[in-house]
MMTF fields as JSON, N, C-alpha, C and O atoms, coordinates in Angstrom:
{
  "mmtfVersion": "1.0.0",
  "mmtfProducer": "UNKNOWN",
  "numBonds": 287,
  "numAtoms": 288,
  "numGroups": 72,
  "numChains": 1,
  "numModels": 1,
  "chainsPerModel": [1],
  "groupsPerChain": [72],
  "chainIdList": ["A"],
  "bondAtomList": [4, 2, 8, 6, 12, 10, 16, 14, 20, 18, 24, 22, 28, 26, 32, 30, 36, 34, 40, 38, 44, 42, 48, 46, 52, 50, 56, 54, 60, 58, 64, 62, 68, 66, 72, 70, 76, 74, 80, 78, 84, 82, 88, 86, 92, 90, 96, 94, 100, 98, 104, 102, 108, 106, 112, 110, 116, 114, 120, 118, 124, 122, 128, 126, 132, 130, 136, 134, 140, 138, 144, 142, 148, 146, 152, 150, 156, 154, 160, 158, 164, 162, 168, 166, 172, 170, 176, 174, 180, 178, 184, 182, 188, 186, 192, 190, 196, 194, 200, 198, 204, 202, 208, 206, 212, 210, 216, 214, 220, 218, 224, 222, 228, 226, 232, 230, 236, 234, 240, 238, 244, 242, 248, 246, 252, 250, 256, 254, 260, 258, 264, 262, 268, 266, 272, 270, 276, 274, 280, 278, 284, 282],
  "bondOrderList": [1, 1, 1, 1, 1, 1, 1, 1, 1, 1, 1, 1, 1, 1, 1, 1, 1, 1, 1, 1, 1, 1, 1, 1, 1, 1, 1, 1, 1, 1, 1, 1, 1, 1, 1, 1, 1, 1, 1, 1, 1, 1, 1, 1, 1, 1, 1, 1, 1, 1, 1, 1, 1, 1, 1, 1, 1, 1, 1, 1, 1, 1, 1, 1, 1, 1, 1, 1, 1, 1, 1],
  "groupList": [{"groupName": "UNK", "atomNameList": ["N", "CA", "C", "O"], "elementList": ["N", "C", "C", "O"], "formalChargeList": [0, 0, 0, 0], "bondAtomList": [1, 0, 2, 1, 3, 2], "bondOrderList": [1, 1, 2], "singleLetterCode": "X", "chemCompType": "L-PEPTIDE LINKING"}],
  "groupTypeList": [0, 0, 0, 0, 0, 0, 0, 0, 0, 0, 0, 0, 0, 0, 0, 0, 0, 0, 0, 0, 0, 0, 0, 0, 0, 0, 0, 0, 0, 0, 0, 0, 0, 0, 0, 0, 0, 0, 0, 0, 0, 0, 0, 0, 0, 0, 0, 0, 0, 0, 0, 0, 0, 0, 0, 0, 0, 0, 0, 0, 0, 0, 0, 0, 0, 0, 0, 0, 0, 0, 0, 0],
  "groupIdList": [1, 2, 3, 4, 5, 6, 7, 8, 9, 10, 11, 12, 13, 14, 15, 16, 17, 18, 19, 20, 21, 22, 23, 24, 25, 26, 27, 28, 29, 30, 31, 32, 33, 34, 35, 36, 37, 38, 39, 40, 41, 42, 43, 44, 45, 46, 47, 48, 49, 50, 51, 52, 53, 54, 55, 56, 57, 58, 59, 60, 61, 62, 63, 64, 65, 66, 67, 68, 69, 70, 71, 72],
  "secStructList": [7, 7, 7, 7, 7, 7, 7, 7, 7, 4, 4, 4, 7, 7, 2, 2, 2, 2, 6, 6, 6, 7, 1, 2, 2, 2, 2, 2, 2, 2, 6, 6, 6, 2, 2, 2, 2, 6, 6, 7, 6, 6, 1, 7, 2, 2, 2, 2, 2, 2, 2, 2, 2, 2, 2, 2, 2, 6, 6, 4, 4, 4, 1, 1, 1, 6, 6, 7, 1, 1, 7, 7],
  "xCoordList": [0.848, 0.0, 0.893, 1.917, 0.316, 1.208, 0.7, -0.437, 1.675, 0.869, 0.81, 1.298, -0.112, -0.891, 0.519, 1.443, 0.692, 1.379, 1.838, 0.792, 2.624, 2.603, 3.549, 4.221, 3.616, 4.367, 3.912, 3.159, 4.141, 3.856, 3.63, 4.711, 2.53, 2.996, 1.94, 1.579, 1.522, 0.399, 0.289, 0.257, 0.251, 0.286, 0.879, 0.669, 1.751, 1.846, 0.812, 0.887, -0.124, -1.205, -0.792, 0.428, -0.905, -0.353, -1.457, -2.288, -1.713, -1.732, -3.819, -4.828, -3.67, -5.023, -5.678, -6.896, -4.853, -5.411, -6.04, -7.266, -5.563, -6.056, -7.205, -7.963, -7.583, -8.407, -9.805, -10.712, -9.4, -10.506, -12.139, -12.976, -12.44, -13.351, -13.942, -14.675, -13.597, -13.6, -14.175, -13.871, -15.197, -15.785, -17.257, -17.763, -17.459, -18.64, -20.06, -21.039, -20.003, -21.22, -20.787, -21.558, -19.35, -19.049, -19.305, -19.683, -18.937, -18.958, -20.484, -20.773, -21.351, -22.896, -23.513, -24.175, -22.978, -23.358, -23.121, -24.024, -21.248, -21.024, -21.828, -22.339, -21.949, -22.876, -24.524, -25.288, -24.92, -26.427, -26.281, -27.357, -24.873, -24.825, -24.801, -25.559, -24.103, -23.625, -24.831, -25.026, -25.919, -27.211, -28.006, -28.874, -28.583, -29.448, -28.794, -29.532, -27.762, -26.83, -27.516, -28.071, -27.386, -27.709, -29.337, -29.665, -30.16, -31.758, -31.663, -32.503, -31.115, -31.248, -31.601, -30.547, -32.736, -32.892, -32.184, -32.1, -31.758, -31.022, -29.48, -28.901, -28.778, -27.424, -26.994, -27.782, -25.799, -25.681, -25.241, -24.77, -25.426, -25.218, -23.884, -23.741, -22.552, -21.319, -20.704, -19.994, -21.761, -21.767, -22.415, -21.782, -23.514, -23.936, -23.145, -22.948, -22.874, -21.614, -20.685, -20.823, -19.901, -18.791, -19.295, -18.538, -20.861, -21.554, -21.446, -21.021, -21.832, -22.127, -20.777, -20.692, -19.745, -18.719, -18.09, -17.625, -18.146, -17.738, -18.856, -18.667, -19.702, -20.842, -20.246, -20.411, -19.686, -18.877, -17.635, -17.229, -17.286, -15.618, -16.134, -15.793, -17.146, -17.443, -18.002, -18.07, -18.418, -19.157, -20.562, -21.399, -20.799, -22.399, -23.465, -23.402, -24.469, -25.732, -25.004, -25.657, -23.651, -23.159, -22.508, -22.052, -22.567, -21.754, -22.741, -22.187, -24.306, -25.149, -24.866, -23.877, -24.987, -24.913, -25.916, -25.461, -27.724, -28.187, -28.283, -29.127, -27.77, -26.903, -25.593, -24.782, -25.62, -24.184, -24.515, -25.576, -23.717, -23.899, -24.42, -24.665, -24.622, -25.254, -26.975, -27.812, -27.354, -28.717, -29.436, -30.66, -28.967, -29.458, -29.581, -30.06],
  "yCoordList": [-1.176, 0.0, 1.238, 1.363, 2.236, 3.584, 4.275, 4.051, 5.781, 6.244, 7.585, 7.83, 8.35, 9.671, 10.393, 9.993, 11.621, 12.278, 13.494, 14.016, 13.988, 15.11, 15.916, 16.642, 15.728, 16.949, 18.144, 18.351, 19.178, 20.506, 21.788, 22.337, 22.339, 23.177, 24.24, 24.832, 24.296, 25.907, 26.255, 25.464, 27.428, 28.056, 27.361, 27.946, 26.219, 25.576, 24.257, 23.455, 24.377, 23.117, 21.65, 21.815, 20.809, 19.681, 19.019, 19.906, 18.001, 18.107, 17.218, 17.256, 16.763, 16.136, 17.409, 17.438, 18.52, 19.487, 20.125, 20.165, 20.641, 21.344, 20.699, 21.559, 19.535, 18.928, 18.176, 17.416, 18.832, 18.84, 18.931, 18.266, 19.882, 20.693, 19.699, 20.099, 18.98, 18.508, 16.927, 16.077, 16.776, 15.56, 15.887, 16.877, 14.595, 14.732, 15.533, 15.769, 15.796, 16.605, 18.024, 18.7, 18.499, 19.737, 20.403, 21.543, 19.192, 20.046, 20.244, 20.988, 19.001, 18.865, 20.596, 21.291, 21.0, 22.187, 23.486, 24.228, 23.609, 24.498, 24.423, 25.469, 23.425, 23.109, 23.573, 23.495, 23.924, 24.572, 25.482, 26.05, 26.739, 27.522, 28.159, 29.104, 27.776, 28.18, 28.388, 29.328, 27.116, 27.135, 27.421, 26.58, 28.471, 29.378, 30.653, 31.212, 31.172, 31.721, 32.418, 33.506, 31.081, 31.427, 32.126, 33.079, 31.552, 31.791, 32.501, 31.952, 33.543, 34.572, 35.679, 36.265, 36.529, 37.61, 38.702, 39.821, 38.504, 39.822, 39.849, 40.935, 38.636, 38.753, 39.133, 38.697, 39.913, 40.071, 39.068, 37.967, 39.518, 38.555, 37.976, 36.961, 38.904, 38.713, 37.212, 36.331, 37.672, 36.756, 35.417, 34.369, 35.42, 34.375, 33.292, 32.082, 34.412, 33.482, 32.734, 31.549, 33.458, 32.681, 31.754, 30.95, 31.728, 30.551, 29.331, 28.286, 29.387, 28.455, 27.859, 26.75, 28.563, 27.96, 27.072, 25.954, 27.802, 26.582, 25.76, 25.042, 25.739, 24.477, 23.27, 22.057, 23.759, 23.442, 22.447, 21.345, 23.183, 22.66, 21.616, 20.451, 21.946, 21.152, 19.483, 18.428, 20.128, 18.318, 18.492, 17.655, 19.633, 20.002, 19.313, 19.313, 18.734, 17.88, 16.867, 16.382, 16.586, 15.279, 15.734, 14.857, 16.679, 18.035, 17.119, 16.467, 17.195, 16.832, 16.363, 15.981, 15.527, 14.382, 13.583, 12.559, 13.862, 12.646, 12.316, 11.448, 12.697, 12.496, 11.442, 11.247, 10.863, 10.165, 9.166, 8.989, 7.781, 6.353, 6.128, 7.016, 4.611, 3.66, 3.659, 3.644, 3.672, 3.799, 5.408, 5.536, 6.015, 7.444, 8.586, 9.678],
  "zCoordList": [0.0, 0.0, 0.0, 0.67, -0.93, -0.463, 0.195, 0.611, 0.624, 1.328, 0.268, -0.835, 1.284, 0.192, 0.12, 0.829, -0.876, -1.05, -0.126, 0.261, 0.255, 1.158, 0.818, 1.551, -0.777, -1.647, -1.693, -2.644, -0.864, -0.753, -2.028, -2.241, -2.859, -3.377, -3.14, -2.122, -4.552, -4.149, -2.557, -1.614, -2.549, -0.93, -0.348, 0.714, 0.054, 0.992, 1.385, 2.316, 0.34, 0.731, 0.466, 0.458, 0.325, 0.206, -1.057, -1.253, -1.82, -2.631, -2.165, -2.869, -1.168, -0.572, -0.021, 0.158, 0.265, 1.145, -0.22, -0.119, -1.483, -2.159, -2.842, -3.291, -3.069, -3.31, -2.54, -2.878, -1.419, -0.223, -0.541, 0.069, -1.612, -2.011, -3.569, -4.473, -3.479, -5.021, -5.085, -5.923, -3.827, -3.689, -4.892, -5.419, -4.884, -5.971, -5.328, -6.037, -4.282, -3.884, -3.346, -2.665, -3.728, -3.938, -5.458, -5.728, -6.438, -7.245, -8.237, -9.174, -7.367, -7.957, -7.608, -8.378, -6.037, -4.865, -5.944, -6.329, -6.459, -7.391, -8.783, -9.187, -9.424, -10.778, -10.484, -11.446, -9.515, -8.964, -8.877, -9.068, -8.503, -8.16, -9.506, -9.727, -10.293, -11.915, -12.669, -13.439, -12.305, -13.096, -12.468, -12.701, -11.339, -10.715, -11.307, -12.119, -11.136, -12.052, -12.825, -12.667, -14.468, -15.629, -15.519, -16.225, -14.632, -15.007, -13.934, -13.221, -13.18, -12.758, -13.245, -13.49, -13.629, -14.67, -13.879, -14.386, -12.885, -12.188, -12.541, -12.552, -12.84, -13.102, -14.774, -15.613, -15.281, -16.038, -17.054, -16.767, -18.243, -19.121, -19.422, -20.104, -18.697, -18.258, -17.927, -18.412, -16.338, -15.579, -16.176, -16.05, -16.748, -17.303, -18.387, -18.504, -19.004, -20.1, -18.955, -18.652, -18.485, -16.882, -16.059, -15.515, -15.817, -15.219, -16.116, -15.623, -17.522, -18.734, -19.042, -19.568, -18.731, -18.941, -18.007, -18.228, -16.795, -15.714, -15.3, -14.318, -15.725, -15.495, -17.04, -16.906, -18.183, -18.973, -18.318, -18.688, -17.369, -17.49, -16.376, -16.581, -14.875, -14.371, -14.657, -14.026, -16.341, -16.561, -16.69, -16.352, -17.202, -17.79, -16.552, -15.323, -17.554, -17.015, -15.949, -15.025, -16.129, -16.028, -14.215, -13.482, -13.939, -12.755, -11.556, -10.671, -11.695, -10.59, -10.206, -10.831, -8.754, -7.96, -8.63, -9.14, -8.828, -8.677, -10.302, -10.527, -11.2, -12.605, -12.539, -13.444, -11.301, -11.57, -11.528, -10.928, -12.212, -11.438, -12.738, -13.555, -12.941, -13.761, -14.268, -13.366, -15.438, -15.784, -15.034, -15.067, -14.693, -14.792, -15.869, -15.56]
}
């Protein structure tokens, strides 16, 4: 067995520390935030393009939690 990495870089974080945030029901949480976002008639259309894109890079439709897994 190995063990985890504890190669230090960005800020000083270690490489489990910076990836803390990046469980599959963080990034379903951010992918809701992106697409309330878009159908916000109060936010600009700026912002909207920058939502569409990182709901993009997140993994589109595919970003959700209950979108994941087999036969869904």
């Amino acid at each position: 067995m190995t063990e985890p990495s504890h190669q230090m870089n960005a800020a000083g974080l270690s490489e489990a520390d910076q990836n803390i945030n990046n469980t599959t029901e963080d990034i379903s949480n951010k992918a809701s935030g992106h697409k309330a976002n878009i159908s916000n008639p109060n936010t600009s259309q700026e912002s909207k393009e920058k939502s569409k894109q990182a709901l993009k890079e997140l993994g589109g439709e595919n970003a959700f939690y209950g979108k994941q897994g087999q036969g869904e």
